[in-house]
C-alpha positions as CSV (number, residue, x, y, z in Angstrom):
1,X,49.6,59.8,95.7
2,X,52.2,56.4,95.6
3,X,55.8,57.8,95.7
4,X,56.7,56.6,92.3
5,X,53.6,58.8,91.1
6,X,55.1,61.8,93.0
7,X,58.4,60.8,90.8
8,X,56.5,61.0,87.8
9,X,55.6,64.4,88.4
10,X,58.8,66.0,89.1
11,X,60.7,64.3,86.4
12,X,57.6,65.7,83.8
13,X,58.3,69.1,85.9
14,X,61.8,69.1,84.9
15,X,61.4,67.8,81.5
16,X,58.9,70.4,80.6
17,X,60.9,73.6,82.0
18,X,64.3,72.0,80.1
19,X,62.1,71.6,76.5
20,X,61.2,75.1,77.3
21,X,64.9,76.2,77.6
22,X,65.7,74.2,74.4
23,X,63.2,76.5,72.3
24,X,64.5,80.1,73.6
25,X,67.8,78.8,72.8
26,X,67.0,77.7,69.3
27,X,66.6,81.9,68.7
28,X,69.1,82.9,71.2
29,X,72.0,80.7,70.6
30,X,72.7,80.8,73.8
31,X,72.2,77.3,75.8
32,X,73.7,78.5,79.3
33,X,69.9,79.4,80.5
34,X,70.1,75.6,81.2
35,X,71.6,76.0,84.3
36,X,69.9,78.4,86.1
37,X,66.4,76.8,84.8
38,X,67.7,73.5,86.1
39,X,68.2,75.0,89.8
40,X,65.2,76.4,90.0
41,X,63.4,72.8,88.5
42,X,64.8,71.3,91.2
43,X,63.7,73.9,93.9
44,X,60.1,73.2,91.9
45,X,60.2,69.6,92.3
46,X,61.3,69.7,96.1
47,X,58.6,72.0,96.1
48,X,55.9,69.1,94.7
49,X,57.3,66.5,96.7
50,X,56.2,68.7,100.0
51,X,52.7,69.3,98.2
52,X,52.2,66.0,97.3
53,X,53.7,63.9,100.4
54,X,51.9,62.5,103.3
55,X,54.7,63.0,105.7
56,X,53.9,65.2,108.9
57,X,53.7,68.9,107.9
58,X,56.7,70.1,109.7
59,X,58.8,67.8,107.6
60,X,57.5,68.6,104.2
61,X,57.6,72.7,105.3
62,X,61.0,72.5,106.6
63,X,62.0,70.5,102.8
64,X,60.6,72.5,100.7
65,X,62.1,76.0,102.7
66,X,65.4,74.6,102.3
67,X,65.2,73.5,99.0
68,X,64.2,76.6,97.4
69,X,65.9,79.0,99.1
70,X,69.2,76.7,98.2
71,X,67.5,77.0,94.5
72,X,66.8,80.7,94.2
73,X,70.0,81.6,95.8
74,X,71.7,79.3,93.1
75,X,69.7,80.1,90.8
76,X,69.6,84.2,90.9
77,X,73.5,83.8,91.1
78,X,73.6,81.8,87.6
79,X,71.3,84.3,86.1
80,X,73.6,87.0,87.0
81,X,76.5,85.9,85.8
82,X,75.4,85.2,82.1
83,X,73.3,88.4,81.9
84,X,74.9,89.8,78.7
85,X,77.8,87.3,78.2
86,X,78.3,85.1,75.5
87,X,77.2,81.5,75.6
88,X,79.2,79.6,78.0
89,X,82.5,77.9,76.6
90,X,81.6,74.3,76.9
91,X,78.1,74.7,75.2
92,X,79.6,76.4,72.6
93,X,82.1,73.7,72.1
94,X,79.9,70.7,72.2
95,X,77.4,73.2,69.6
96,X,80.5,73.0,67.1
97,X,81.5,69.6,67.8
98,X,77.5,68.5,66.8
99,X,77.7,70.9,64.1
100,X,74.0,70.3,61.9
101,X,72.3,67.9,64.3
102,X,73.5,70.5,67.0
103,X,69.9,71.6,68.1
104,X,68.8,68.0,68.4
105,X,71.8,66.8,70.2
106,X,71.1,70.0,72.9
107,X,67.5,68.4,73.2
108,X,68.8,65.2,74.4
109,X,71.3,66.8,76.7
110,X,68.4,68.8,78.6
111,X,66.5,65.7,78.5
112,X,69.3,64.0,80.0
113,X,69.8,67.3,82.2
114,X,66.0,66.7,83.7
115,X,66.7,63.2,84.4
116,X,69.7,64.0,86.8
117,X,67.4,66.9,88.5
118,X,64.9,64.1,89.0
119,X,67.2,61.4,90.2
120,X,69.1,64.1,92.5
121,X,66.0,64.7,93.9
122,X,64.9,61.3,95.1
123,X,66.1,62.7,98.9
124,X,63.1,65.4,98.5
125,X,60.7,62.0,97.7
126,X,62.1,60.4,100.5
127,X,61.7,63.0,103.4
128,X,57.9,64.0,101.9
129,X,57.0,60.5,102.6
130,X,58.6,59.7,105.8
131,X,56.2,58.6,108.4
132,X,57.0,60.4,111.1
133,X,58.8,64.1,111.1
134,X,62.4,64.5,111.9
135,X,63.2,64.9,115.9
136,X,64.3,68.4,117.3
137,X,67.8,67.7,117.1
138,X,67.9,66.2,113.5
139,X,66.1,68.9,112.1
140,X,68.8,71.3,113.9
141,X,71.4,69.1,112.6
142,X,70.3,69.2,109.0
143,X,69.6,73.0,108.9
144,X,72.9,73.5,110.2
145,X,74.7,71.9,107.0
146,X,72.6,73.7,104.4
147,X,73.3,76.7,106.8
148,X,77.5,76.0,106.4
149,X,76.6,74.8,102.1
150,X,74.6,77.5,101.2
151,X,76.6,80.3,102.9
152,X,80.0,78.7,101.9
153,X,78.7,78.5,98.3
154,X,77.9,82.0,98.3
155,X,80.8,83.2,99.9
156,X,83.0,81.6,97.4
157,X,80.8,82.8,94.6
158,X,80.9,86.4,95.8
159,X,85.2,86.4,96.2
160,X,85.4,85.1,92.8
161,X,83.4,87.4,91.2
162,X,84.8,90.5,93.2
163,X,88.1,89.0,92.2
164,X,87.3,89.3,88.3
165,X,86.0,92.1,88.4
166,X,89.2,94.3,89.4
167,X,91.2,94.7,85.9
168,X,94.6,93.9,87.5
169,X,93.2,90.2,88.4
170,X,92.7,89.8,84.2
171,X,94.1,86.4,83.0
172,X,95.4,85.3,86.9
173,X,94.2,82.8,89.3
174,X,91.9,83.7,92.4
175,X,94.0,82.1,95.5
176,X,92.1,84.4,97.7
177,X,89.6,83.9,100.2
178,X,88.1,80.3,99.9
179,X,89.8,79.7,96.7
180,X,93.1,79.4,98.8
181,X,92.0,76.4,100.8
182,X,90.5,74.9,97.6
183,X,90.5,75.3,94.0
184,X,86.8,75.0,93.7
185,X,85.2,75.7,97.2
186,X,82.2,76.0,95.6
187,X,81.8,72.7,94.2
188,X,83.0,71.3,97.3
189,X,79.7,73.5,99.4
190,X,77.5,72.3,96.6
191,X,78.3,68.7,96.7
192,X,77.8,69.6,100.8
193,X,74.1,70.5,100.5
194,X,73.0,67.3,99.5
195,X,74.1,65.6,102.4
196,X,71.2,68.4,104.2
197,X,69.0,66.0,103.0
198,X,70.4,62.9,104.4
199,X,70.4,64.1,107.8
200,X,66.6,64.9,107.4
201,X,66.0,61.7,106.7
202,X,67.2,59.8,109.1
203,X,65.0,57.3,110.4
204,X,62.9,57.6,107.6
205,X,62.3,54.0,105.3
206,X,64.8,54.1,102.5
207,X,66.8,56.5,104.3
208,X,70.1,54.9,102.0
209,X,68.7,56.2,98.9
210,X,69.3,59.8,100.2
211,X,73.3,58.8,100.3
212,X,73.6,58.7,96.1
213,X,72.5,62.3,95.8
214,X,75.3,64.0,97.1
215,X,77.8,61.5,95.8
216,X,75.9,61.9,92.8
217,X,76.5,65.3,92.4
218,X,80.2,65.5,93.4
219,X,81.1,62.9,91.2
220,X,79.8,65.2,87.9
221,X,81.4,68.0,89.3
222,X,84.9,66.2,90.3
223,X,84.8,63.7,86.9
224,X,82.4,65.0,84.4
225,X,80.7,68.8,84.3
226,X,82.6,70.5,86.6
227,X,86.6,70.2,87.4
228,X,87.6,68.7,83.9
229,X,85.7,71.7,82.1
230,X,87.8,74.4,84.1
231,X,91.1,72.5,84.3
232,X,91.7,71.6,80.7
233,X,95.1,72.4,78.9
234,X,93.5,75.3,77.1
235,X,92.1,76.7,80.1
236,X,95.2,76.0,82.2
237,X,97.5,78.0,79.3
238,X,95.7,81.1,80.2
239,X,96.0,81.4,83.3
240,X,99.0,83.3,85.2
241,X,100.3,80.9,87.7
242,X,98.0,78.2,87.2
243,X,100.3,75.4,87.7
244,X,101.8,76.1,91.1
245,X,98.0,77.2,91.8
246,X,97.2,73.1,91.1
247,X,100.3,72.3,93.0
248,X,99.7,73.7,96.3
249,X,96.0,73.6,96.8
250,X,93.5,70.8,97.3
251,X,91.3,70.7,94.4
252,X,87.6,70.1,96.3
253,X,87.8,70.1,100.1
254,X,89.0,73.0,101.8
255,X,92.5,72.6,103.3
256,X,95.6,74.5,104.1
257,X,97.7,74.7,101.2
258,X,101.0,73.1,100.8
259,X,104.1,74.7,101.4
């Protein structure tokens, strides 16, 4: 199967588990399934790619580990974290800003959603179809960052949830842990495991088109989804000491905090 075919696949794979998501909601009301369906769709397509690539074996076994244990980890954290709480604030606020063409407005957006997942998984199309696998020391190399991504992301998802979860923290911001160093640690380790896969591939044809994914992906979470949805005025006004927070801490990378 021709690489574009391959493509095909996963973007149908995404689109079809994102329509899915779209129905439940339409009973539910409650659109923030999206997310943790969209890190598993790309675990799935990773997961394809390996299947239906002619790289050596080693390659396409060592792509499709990585990727979905990166997707279930995501993943099972998502699901977590919205088990029995309302829908997440910015669905709910682009649901009443649609108002009646709400539910075909969401369609589009998961729509839109599967295209990212497909794009952002061109790196997965590129290492299942490299001629030759990865040498002993690239592979090391690139299990070594997802190592650092995956358990950064996880460590900064665990403070921040043991940090909510004591009463006295209600309405304050976490500075603790990771979340001292940066202000979203875990977007910073996210945007990090994309660049995994352009260690993978190095020395593979096309080895440049692995470079957009994680710039890609850290430009949503710096410009559009991510940053600008936690660190709006409104959000800001609620929380205790919020301002000085934004002061003194980088807001992505991981860095000692000013003075």
């Amino acid at each position: 199967m021709t690489p574009l075919a391959a493509f095909g696949i996963g973007l149908a794979i995404a689109a079809a588990l994102l329509t899915v998501v779209w129905i439940i909601q339409l009973f539910t009301r409650n659109a923030g399934l999206v997310d943790v369906v969209w890190s598993a769709a790309v675990g799935l397509i990773a997961a394809a790619y390996a299947l239906l690539g002619d790289a050596p074996a080693a390659a396409r076994i060592l792509l499709a580990a990585l990727a979905l244990t990166w997707a279930l980890r995501l993943a099972g954290h998502l699901a977590k974290r919205m088990r029995g709480a309302p829908e997440d604030s910015r669905y709910a606020a682009a649901r009443r800003a649609w108002g009646a063409r709400a539910d075909l407005y969401m369609l589009g957006f998961f729509l839109f959603q599967a295209l990212i997942a497909a794009v952002l998984s061109i790196p997965f199309l590129v290492v299942a179809y490299m001629p030759e696998a990865p040498s002993l020391g690239v592979a090391l190399a690139a299990i070594a960052v997802w190592f650092v991504s995956v358990v950064g992301e996880g460590t900064a998802d665990t403070q921040l949830h043991r940090f909510k979860q004591r009463p006295e923290n209600r309405g304050r911001v976490c500075a603790e842990g990771l979340w001292r160093y940066s202000r979203h640690p875990n977007y910073f380790f996210e945007s990090l495991h994309w660049v995994t896969y352009v260690v993978l591939a190095i020395g593979a044809p096309y080895w440049w088109a692995t470079l957009a994914s994680p710039l890609i992906m850290a430009g949503l979470l710096l410009k559009v989804s991510g940053i600008p949805t936690i660190e709006n005025k409104a959000a800001a006004d609620k929380r205790e000491g919020h301002d000085e927070y934004v002061r003194r801490t980088s807001a992505f990378i991981p860095w000692p905090p000013k003075r």
